[in-house]
N, CA and C of each residue as an Amber inpcrd file, in Angstrom:
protein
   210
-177.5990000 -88.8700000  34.8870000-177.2110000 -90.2250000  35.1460000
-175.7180000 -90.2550000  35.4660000-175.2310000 -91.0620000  36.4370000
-174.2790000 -90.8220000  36.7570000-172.8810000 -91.9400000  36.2900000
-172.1040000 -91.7340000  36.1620000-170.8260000 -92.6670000  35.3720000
-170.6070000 -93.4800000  36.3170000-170.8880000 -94.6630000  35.4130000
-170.2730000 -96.0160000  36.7610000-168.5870000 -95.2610000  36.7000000
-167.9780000 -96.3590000  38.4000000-166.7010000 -96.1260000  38.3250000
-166.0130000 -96.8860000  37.3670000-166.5740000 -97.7640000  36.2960000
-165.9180000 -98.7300000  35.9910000-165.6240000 -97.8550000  34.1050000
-166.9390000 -97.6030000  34.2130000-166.4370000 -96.6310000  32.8560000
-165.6210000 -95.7100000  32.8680000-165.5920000 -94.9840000  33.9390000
-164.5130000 -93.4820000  34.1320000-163.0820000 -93.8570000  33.2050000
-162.3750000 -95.2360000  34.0680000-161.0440000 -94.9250000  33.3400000
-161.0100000 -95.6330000  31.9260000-161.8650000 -96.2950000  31.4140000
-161.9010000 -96.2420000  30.1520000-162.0700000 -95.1760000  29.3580000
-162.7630000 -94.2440000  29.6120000-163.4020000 -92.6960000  28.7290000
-162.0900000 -92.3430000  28.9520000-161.2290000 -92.3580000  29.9870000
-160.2200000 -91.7270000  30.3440000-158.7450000 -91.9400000  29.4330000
-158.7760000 -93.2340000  29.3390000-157.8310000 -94.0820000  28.5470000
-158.2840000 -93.7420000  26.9890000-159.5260000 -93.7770000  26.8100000
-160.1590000 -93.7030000  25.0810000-159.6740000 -91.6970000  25.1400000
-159.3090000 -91.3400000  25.9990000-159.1040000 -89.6520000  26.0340000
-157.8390000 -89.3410000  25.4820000-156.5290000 -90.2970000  26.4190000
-155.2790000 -90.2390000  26.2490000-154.8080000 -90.5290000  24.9930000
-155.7990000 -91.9470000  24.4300000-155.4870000 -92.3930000  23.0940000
-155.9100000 -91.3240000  22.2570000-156.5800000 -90.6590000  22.1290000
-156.8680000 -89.8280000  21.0630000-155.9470000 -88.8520000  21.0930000
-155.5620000 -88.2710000  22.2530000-154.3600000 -87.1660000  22.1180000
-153.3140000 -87.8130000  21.3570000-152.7620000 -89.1730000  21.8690000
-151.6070000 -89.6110000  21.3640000-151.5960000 -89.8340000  19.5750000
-152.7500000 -90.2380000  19.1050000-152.7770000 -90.1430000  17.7110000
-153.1160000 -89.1800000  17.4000000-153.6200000 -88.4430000  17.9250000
-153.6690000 -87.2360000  16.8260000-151.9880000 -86.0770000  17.1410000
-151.3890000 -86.4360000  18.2270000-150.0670000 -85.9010000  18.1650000
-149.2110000 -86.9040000  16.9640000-149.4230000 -88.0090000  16.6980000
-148.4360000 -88.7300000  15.8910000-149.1460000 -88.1940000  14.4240000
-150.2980000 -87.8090000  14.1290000-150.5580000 -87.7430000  13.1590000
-150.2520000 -86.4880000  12.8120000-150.0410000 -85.8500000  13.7350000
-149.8160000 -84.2360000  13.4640000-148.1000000 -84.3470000  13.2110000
-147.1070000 -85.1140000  14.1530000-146.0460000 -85.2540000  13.1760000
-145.3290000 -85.6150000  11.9600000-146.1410000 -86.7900000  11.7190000
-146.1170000 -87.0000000  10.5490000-146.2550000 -86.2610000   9.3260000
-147.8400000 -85.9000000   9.6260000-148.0230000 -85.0610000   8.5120000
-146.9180000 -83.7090000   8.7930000-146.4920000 -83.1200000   9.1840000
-145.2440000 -82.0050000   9.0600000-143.9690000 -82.7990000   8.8370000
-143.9680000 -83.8040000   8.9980000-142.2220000 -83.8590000   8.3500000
-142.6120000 -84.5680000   7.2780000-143.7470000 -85.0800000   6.9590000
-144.0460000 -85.5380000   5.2640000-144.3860000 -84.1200000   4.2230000
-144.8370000 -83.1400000   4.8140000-145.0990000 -81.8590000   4.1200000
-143.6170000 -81.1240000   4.2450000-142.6320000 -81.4160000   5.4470000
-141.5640000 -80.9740000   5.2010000-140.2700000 -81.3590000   4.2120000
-140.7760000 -82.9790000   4.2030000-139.8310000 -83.9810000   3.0090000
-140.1680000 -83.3530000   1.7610000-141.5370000 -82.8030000   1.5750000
-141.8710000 -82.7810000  -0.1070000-141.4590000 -81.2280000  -0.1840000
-140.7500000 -80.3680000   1.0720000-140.0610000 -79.5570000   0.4050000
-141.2580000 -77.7530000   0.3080000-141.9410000 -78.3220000   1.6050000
-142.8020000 -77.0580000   2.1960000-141.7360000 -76.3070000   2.9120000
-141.8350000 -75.0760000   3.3310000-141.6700000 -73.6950000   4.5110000
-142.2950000 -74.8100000   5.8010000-141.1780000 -74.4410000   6.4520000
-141.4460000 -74.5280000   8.1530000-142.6230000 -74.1410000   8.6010000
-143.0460000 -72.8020000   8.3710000-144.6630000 -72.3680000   8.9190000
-145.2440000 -72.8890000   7.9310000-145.5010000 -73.5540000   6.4420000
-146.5510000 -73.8970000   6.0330000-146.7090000 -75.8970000   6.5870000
-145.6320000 -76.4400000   7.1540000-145.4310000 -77.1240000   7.6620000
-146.1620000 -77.4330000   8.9360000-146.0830000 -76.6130000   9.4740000
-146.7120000 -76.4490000  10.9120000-148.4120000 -75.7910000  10.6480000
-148.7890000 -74.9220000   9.9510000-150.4390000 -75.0700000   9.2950000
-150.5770000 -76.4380000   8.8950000-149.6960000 -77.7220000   8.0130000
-150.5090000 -78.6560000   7.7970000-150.3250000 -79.4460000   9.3500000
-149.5740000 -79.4850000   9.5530000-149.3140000 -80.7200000  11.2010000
-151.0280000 -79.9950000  12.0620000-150.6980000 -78.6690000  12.1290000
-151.7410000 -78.2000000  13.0000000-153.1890000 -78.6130000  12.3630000
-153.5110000 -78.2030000  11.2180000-154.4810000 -79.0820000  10.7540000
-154.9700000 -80.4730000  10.6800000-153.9130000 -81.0010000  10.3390000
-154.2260000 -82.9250000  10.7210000-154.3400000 -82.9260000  12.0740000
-153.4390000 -81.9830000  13.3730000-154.2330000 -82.4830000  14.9980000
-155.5000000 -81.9410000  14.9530000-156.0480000 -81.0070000  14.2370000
-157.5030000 -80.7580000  14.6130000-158.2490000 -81.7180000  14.1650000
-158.0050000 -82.0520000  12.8340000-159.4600000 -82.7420000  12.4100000
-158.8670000 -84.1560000  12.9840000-157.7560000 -85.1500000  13.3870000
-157.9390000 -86.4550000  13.6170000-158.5780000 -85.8160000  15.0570000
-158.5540000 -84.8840000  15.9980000-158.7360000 -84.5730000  17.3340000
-160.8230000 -84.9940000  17.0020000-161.0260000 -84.1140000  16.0320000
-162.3920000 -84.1820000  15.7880000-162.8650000 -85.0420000  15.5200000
-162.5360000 -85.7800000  13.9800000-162.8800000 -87.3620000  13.7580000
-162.8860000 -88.0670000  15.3180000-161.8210000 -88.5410000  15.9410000
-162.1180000 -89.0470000  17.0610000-162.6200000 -88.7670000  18.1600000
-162.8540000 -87.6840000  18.5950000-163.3080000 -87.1200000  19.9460000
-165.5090000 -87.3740000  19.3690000-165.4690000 -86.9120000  18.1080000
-167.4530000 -87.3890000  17.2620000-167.0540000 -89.1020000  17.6760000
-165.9810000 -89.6070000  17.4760000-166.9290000 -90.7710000  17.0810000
-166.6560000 -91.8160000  18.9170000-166.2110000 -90.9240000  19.9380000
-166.1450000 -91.5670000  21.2340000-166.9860000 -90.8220000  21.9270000
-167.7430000 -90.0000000  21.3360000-169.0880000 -89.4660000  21.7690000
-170.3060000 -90.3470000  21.4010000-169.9400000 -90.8170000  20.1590000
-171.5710000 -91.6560000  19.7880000-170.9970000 -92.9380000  20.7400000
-169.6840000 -93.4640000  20.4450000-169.7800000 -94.4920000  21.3640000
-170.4650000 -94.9290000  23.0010000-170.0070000 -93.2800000  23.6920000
-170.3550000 -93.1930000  25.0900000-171.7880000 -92.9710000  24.7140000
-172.4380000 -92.5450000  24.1890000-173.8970000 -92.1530000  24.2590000
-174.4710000 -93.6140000  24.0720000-173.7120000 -94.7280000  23.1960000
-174.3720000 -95.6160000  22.7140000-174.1790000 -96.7450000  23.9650000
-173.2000000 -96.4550000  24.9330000-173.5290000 -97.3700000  26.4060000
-174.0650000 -97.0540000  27.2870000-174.8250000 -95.7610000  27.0150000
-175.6770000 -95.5510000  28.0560000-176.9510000 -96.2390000  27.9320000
């Protein structure tokens, strides 16, 4: 089945948004793990961890969404 044009730049836009929070969430969490007085590299394991899983949380749940307008 093929993607209206009208959905494209929404999936597209719901794409960008997810990068952008899960980059803010990934800073955060490293300079809040860096305030409480972590190592630089254990700093950067937690930042890198919070971009994976907010990447995941959101990328599952704009999958059920798109499945659910078809």
């Amino acid at each position: 089945m093929k993607a209206s044009l009208d959905v494209l730049p929404l999936i597209s836009l719901a794409m960008f948004t997810t990068v952008v929070v899960a980059l803010l969430t990934a800073a955060v969490t490293g300079l809040l793990s860096r305030l409480d007085g972590a190592t630089v590299p254990r700093a950067l394991l937690r930042a890198g961890a919070a971009f994976g899983s907010s990447i995941l949380v959101v990328a599952s749940l704009l999958t059920v969404i798109t499945s659910a307008i078809k």
